[in-house]
N, C-alpha and C positions, 0 to 999 in steps of 0.2 A: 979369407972366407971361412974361418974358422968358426966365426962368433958371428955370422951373422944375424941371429934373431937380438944380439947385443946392442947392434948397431943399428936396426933399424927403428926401433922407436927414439930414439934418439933424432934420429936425424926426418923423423915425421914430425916429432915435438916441433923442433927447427923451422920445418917449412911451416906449419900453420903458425906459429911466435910471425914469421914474416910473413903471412898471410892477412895477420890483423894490421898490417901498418899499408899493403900494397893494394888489397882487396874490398871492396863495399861490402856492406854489411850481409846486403843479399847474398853474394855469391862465395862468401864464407861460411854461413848457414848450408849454401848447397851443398859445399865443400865435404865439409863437417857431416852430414847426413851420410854422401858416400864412403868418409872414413868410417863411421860406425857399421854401416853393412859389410862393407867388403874387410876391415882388417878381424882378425882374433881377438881374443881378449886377452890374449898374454903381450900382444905388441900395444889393446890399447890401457889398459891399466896404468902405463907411463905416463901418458897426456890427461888420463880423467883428474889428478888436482890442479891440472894447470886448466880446464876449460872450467873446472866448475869455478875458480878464482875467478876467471875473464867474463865470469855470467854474471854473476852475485857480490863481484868487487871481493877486496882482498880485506881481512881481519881486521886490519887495521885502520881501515878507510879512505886509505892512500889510494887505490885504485879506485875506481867508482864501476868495474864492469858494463855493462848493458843498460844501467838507469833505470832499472822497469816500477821501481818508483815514482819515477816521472814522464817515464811512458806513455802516453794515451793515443788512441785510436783516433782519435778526432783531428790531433796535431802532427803524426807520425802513421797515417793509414799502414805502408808498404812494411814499415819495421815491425810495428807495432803486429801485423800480422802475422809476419817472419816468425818473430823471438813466439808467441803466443804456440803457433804450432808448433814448434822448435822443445819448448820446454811442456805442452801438453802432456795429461799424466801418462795418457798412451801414445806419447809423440816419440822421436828420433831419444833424446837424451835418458828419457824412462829405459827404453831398449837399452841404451849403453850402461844404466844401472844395471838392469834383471841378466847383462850379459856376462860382469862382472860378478855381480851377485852368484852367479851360478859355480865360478871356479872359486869361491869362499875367499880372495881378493885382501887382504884390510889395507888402512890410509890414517897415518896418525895425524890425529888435530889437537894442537897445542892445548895445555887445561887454565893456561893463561887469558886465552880468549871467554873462556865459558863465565857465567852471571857469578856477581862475589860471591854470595854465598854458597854453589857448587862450588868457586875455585878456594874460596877460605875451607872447607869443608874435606877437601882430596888434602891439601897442604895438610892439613889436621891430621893424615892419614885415616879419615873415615871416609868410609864412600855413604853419597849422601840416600835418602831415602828411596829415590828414584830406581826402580830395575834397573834403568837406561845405560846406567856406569857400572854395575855391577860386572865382574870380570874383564873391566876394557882399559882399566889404568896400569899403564904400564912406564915401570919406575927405569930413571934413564941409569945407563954404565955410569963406572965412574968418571968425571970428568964430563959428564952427560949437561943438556940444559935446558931442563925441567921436566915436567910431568909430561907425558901423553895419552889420549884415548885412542886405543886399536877400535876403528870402525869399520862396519863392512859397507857395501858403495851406497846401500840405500840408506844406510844412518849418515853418511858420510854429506851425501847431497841433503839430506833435509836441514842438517847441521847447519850449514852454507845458507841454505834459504831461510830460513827461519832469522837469525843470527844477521842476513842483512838487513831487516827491516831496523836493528840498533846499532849495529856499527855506522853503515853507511850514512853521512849524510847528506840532507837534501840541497841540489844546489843553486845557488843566489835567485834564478831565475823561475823555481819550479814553486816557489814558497805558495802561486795562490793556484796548485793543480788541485783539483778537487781528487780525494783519496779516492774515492768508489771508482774512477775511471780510469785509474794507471793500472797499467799491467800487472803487479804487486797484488795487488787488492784480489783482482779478479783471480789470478794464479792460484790463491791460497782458497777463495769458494771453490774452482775446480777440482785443487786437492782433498779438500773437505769432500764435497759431492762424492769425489771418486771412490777413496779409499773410508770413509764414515757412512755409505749411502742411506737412507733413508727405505727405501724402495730393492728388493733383492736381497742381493749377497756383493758381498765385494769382489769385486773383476778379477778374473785369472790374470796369473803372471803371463807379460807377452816375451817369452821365451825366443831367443834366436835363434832355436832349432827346430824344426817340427818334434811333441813329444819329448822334448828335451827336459832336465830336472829343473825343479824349482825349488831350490830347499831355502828353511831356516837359515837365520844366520846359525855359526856354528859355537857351541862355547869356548871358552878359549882362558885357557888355566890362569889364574891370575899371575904376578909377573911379581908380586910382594901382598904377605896377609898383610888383612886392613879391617880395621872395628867394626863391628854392624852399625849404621848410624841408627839411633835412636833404641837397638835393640839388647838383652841387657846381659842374657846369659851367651859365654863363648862359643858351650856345643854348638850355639844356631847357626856360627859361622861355616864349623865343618859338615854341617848337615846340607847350608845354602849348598856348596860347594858337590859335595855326592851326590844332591839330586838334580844339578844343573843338566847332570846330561838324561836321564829320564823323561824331564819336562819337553826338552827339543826330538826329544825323539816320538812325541805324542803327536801322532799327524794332524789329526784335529787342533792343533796351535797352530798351524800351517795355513790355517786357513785365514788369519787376521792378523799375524803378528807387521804384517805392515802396516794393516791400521794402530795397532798399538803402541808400535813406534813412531809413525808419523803423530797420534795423539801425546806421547811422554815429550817429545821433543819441541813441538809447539808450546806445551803448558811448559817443561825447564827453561827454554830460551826465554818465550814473553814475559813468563808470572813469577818466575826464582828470584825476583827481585824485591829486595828488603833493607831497611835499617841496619846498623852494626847493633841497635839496644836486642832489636827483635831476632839478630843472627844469635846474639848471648843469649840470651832467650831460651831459644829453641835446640839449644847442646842438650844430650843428655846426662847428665853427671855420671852416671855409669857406664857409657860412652867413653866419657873424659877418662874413668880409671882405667879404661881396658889401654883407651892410646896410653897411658903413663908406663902401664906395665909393658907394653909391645916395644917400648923405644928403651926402656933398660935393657932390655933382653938382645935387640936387635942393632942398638945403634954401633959396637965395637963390630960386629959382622961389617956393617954398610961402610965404615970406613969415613963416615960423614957423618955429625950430627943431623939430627932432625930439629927442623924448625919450634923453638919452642913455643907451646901453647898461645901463652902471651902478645908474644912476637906475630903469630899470624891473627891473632885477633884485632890486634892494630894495627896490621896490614890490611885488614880488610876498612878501609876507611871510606870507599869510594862512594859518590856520592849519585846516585839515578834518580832519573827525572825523566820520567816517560814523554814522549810528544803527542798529542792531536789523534797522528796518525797509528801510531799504536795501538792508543785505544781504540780505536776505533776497529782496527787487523783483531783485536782480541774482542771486540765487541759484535765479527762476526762470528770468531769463533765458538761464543759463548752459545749465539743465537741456532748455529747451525748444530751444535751438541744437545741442546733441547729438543730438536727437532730430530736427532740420531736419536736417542735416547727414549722419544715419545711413540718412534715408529712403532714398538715392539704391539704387537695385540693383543687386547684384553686379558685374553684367557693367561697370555705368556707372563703378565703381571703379575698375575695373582701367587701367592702362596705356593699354592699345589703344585706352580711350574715350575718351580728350581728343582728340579731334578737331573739325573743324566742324560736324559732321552734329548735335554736342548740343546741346542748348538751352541759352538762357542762367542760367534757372531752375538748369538741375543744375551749371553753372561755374560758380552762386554757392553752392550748397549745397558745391561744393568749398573754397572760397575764404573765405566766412562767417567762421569759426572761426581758422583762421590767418591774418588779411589784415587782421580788425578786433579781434578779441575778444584775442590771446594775449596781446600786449606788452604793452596799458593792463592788462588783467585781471592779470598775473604785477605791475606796478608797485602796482595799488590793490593787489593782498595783504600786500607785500611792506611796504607804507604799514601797512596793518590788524595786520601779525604785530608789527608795532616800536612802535603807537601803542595799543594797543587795551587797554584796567585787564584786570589780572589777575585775571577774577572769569569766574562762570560765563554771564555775556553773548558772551562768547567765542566760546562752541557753536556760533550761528549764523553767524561767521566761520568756522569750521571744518567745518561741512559743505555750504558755497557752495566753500573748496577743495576739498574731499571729491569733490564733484559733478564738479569741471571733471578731476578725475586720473581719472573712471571712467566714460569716454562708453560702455564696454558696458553699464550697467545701463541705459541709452535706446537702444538697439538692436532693431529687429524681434525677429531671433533671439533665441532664447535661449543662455547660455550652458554649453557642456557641465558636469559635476556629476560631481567627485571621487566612487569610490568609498566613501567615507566617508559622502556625503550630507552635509556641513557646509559645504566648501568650493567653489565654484567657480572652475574653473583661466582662465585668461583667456586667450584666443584668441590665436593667432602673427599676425592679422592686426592685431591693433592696436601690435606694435612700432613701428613706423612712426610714431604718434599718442606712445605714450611716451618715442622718442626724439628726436622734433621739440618737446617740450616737458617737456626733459630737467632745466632749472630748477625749472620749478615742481613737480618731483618731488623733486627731492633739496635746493636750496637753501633750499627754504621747510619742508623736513622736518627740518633743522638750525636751524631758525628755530623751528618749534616744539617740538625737546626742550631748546632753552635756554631759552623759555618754561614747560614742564613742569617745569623742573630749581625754580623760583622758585614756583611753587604748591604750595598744600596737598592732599596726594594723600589723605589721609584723608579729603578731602571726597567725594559718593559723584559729583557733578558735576563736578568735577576728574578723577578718576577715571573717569568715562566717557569724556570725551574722550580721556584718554590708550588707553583700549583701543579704540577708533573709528581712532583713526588707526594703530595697531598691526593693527589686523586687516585693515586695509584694502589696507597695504602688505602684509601676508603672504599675500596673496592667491597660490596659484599658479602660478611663472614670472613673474610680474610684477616681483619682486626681481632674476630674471634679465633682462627686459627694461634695465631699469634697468642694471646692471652691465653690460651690452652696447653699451648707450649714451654711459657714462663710460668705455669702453676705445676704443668709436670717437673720443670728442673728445679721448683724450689719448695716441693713437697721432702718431706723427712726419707732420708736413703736407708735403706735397707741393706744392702748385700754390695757395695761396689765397692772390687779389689784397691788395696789401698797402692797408688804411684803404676799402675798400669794404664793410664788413659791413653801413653799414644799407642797401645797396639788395638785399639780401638779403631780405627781409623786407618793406619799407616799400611801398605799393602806389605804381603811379605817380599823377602828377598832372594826373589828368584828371578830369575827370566824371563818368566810371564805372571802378569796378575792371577792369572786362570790357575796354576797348577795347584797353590794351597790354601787358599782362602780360606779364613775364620769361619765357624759355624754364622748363622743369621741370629740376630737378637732378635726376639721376639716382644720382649718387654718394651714398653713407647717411652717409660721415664729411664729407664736403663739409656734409650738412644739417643734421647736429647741431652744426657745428662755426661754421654762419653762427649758426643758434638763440642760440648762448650768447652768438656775438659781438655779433649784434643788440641783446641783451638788455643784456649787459653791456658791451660794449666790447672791442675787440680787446685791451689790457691788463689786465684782467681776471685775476683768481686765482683762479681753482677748486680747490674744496675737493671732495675725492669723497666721496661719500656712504658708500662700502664702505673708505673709507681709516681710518690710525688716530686720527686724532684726532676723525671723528665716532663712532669705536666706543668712543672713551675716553667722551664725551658718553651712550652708549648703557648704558656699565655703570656712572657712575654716574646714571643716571635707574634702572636695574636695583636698582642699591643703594637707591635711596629707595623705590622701592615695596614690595621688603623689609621696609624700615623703616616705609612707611603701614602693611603689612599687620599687623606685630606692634603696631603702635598701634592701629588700627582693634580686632582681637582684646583686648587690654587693657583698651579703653573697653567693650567689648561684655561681657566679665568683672566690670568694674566694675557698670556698670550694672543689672547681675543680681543683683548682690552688696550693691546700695543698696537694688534693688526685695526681693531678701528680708529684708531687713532695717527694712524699713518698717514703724514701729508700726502698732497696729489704725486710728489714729483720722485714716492719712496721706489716709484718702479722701475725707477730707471738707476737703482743701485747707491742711492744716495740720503738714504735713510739713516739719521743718528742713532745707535744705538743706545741704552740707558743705562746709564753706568751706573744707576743707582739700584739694578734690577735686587725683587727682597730674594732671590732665588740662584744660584749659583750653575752655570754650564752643567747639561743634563743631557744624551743621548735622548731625551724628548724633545728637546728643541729642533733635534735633526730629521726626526721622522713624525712629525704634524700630530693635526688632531686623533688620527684614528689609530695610533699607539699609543697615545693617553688614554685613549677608549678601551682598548687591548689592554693596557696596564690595570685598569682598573677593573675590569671582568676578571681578571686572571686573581688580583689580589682577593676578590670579592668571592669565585667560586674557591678558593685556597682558603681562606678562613672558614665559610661553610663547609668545607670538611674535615677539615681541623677541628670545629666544632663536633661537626658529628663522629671524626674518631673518639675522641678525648670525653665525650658529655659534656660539652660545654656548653652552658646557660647564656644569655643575656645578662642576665642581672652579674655573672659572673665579671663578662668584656667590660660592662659597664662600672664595675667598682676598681677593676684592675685599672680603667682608664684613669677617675678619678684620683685613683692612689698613687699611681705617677708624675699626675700631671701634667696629664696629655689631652686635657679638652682646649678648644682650640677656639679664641674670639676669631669673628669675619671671615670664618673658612679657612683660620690659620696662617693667616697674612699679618697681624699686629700682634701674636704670639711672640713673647724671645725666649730664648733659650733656658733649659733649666740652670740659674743660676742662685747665688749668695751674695747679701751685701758686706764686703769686706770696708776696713781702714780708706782702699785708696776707691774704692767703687764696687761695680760687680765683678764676682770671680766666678767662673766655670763652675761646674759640678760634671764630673765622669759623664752623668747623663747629656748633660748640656752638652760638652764636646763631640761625645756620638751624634747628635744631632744635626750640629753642624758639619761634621764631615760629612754625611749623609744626606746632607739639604734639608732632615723634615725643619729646624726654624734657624732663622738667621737674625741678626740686629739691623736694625734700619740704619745704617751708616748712608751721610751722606759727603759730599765735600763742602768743607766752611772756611778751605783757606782763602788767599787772595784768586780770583777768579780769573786774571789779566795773565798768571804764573801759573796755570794749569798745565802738564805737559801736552804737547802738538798731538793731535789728533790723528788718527788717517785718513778723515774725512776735510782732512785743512791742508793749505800751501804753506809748509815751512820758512818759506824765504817771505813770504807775501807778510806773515803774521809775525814774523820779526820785525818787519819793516813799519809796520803798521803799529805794533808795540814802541819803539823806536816816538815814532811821529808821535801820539796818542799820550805817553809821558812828555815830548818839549812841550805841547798845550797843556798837558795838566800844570807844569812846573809855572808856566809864562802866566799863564791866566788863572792862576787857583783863587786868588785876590776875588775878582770878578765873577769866577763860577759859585765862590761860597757866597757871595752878596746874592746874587740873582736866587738861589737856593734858600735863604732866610726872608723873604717875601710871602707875605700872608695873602697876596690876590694869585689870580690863574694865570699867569706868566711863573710866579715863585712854584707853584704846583706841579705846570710844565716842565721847569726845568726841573726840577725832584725827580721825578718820573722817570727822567733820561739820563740826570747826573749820577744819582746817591744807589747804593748798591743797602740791602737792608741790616738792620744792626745785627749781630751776631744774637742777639742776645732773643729777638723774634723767633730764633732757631729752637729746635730742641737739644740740646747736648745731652747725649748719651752716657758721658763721660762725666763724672763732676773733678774731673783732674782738669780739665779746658776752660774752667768757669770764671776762674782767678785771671787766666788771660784774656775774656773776653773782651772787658773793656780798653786792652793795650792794642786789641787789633781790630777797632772802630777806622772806619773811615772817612772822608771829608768826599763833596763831587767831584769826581772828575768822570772823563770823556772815555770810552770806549771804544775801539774801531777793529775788535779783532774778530767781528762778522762779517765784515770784507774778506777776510782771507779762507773764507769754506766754500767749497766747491759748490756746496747746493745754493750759497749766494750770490755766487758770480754766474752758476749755468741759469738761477731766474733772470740775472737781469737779461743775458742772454738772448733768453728766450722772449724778453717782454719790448726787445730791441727788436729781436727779428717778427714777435705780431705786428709791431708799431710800424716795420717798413712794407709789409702787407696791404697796410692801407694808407702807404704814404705820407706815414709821417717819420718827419727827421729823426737824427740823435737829440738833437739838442730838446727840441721839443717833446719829444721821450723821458728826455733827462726831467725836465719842467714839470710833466704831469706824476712820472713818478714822486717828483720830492711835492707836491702838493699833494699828492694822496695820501703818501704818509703823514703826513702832518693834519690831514684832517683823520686820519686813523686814529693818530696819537691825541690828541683833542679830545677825539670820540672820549677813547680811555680813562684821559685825565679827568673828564668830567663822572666819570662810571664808575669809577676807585672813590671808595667813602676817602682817601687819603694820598693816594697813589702811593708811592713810597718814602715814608716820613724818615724826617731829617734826624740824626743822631748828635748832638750836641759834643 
């Protein structure tokens, strides 16, 4: 009885561990709800890593927790309910944070798990830009294994939640749950709504005492010095450090640092993802010196070397590849931070209102978006636009950019409304917004028509997107924002400090954004001119968006959509032109396809006329604004056509591909080959070998059309004598049998090839007999059928049999006399 506050979480851990094996789901949740009310927070501190594991699955993906990924209301009512109030932001588990939270608690999480670049970044011994890690690495004893971050319970569970949307994944089963409906989804709008509101102030702590404290997290001495990342003189370090505890002690930080954490932690989990080029990149060389000098000084103390530079640069190899749904989880976050960010009111916008008298609340709805969100957000895209299959998955990368170039459509107001009623012109008030984040307007819009340039525009999903992002640029004055923005960052500099760009941008290094911020720039070319530096680097090549080699990129994207639309129209012609031409008996599934089709398998074929109609408005309003961003003429589309050689005989049906006449025939040209991958032309290939030798069909009985080959060659062999006599006859008997014996010379053909031409005359043939129309289903289900009219009205087989073979035979008659020639004999 000595220890027993020792003992008792221990053996609480225990019972709920065999609570998940004996117990349903519901009455472990009830459970669990009583344990958080009734125990302390000193007995429950023990079991908080082991439930937040069992919620959100284990690090390593080994456990899968709860699933709330795959969770939906619709297929799981009763759980689905459960877990939702269970992890509500003011539900049972939030309490058991703020409860924790209150006795200052920490919970180490390996720095192993965290996005490569944070983990190559601590390995470096620099903490990375982020407040978030600032005083929380702590370096193991000796004999230790590896890094950790000291968290306290509210950073600790957001970690966990965040962080399972990429470890965890999805399983075999859940592949076709729509994202917006699983539990996951919906969790993170909550938390957003909650802790970013839009409307108010952000909610009180729900405290488990009446009255009770709610404090900051506490700072917490670091455990080994570590480089500024990105920043360049040492003092800054011991300055971070002395004023850590001032800033926490400012009550007014009290009021939002959990929105601030739950913001840092969302953008390092989803967006800290990047290249090894772009992590090299982004070191600061003077950075680099300080770790060189920290580790001469420090490494004979540690007992250990430090990892050298090198060594974790090429450890940092690993390769990310966002999913679907990811983007998606970041494409609401995008949406609902616009919509944080636009609450603030007029007056609080303007100039005059940066002052003391505001709340911290609305200096973060300032600060939000450009402070946390723009640089990781513009590098994950930038990651997405260069890594991401060229197929229609795409979309949902492209309207998470879409969302973040058009914070007016999350705006109170509404936006005024062109005369016309189509378009809305965009307000002079958000220049400022389009040229502080003038990149991800124009570099990542040349990012995507090199990607357009390489997709199939005939698809009607390929094609939506390309007029999605056309329309959305053409929006009114928005093009001239943009063009205002590239003449401010490539007008002649005045005054800007030389190799200072990232403190431009980078927030300081402290504990909250709030306590030191940079004065405001007030100069417009000064701000677009640090954006690009920040972004890209003061050596940097900027390419203009309105210059001529992205408008060379513009017209020929211009060109190919031309060339989808006349092929879209051709397939859409065709397809009319098969369906009228469809025997009576296509309906019943025994239709031959046409193997000689000039058009190759297209997700047009599978979704009919009115997505070729859909295809065609979309390419059609996408070039109209493509014209009207760019000024593009008529006379313009129309020489660029000619100069390629892209006008198109018969609607682009007896078009062939751009090629050359080489030694052995035509050869390819680059263009040519795009072409044809693409479908816009193809060569009329048809088949000219022996007809009798085709492979079996799936519309034929392989045993039958063996059999029937078989018979079919002993007549040809027995009676060839015979059939060639009858066939060299100049009256209508010699005609007749032409008609049905002789197959036409090769040479009637067109060859495409002139390699086949020397062969033609070795594989002439002499008459013979055919009989592998017997063996296709749609020839045996007519006779069938002409058997069962014939007993209808009582008449025999045989007499059936009688009438059929005279009618053809005055069919064939008919023919022979109707053909200037039937089919002439080949000597």
């Amino acid at each position: 009885m000595a220890f027993p506050h020792l003992q008792q979480p221990s053996f609480l851990l225990a019972s709920l561990k065999a609570d998940t094996i004996n117990k349903p789901f519901a009455q472990r949740c009830q459970d669990l709800v009583k344990v958080i009310e009734d125990f302390p927070a000193k007995e429950l501190h023990a079991i908080f890593p082991w439930l937040v594991e069992s919620i959100f699955g284990s690090l390593d993906g080994l456990l899968i927790g709860w699933n709330l990924r795959s969770l939906q209301g619709r297929v799981s009512p009763v759980e689905f309910s459960i877990a939702m109030e269970f992890l509500d932001p003011g539900g049972p588990m939030m309490k058991l944070v703020y409860k924790l939270q209150a006795e200052d608690y920490k919970f180490d999480f390996p720095v192993s798990y965290l996005p490569g670049p944070v983990k190559a970044s601590i390995q470096e011994h620099m903490v990375p830009d982020s407040p978030l890690y600032h005083n929380k690495v702590q370096f193991p004893p000796t004999g230790g294994l590896g890094l950790n971050l000291a968290l306290n319970p509210f950073e600790y569970y957001m970690f966990f939640f965040a962080l399972s949307l990429i470890t965890q994944k999805p399983l075999p089963g859940a592949l076709h749950v729509r994202t917006s409906d699983c539990a996951y989804f919906i969790l993170v709008d909550r938390y957003l709504s909650w802790f970013l509101p839009t409307e108010g102030s952000v909610l009180p702590l729900l405290s488990s005492s009446p009255g009770g404290p709610s404090p900051s997290p506490a700072p917490r001495t670091p455990a080994m010095p570590f480089a500024s990342y990105g920043l360049h003189h040492p003092s800054l370090l011991k300055r971070h450090i002395s004023h850590q505890t001032s800033v926490n002690a400012d009550p007014a930080s009290h009021e939002i640092w959990r929105s601030e954490t739950l913001l840092q932690v969302f953008v390092e989990m989803w967006l800290h993802h990047y290249s090894l080029e772009m992590y090299q990149k982004m070191q600061s060389p003077h950075a680099k010196l300080e770790v060189l000098h920290y580790r001469l000084s420090v490494s004979s103390a540690l007992h250990s070397p430090a990892q050298p530079s090198l060594q974790a640069l090429h450890a940092y190899q690993e390769s990310f590849t966002p999913t679907e749904e990811h983007v998606l989880v970041v494409r609401l976050l995008i949406k609902h931070l616009h919509a944080f960010s636009n609450s603030l009111k007029p007056e609080q916008v303007s100039p005059s209102a940066h002052s003391h008298a505001t709340s911290p609340l609305e200096e973060f709805k300032r600060a939000a978006v450009p402070r946390f969100v723009q640089q990781k957000l513009y590098l994950f895209l930038q990651h997405c636009f260069g890594h991401w299959p060229l197929d229609a998955s795409f979309r949902a990368v492209l309207e998470m950019w879409l969302s973040y170039l058009q914070p007016w459509r999350y705006a109170p107001e509404k936006q005024p409304q062109s005369s016309d009623g189509q378009a809305r012109c965009v307000s002079e008030r958000w220049a400022p917004f389009v040229q502080e984040n003038l990149l991800l307007y124009t570099k990542l819009f040349v990012g995507f028509l090199r990607r357009a340039l390489r997709t199939d525009l005939v698809s009607p999903k390929n094609a939506l997107m390309v007029f999605r992002v056309a329309k959305v640029f053409a929006q009114p004055s928005l093009a001239e924002m943009i063009q205002k923005g590239e003449q401010l960052f490539l007008e002649p500099e005045l005054v800007i400090p030389h190799r200072q760009h990232r403190l431009f941008t980078a927030p300081t290094v402290t504990g909250s954004i709030l306590s030191s911020w940079p004065p405001a720039v007030t100069d417009t070319s000064f701000k677009v001119k640090s954006h690009v530096y920040s972004l890209e680097g003061q050596d940097c090549k900027y390419t203009p968006m309105f210059g001529p080699d992205v408008r060379t990129l513009v017209l020929r994207l211009a060109q190919l959509i031309t060339q989808a639309k006349q092929t879209a129209k051709s397939i859409s012609d065709q397809c009319g032109e098969s369906t009228a031409s469809r025997p009576f008996l296509s309906w019943l599934g025994f239709y031959l396809s046409d193997t000689n089709s000039s058009y190759p398998a297209n997700d047009l074929d599978d979704m009919g006329q009115d997505s070729i109609r859909k295809t065609d408005e979309y390419l059609e309003k996408a070039l109209e604004y493509l014209c009207q961003m760019f000024r593009l003429s008529e006379a313009q589309l129309a020489q660029l056509t000619l100069a390629l050689g892209t006008a198109q005989g018969e609607n682009g049906k007896k078009q062939l591909p751009d090629c050359i006449v080489g030694e052995d025939g035509l050869i390819l040209t680059p263009l040519g080959r795009y072409q044809i991958i693409n479908g816009l032309r193809k060569f009329d290939i048809e088949y000219q070998g022996d007809s009798e030798l085709q492979p079996i069909r799936s519309y034929e009985i392989a045993s039958l059309v063996r059999l029937l080959f078989r018979l079919s060659s002993t007549i040809n062999q027995r009676f060839a004598g015979q059939m060639q006599a009858l066939c060299s006859r100049a009256d209508f008997l010699g005609r007749f049998c032409r008609y049905h014996l002789m197959e036409p010379g090769l040479t009637d053909k067109h060859l495409l090839s002139p390699v086949g031409q020397g062969r033609a005359a070795s594989r002439a043939r002499g008459p013979r007999l055919s009989l592998r129309f017997l063996g296709s289903y749609r020839t045996l289900l007519t006779l069938l059928l002409a058997f069962f009219v014939a007993s209808l009205f009582r008449v025999g087989p045989l007499p059936c049999a009688l009438l059929l073979v005279l009618g053809y035979f005055l069919y064939a008659a008919a023919m022979t006399l109707l053909t200037e020639q039937g089919k002439l004999h080949q000597p």
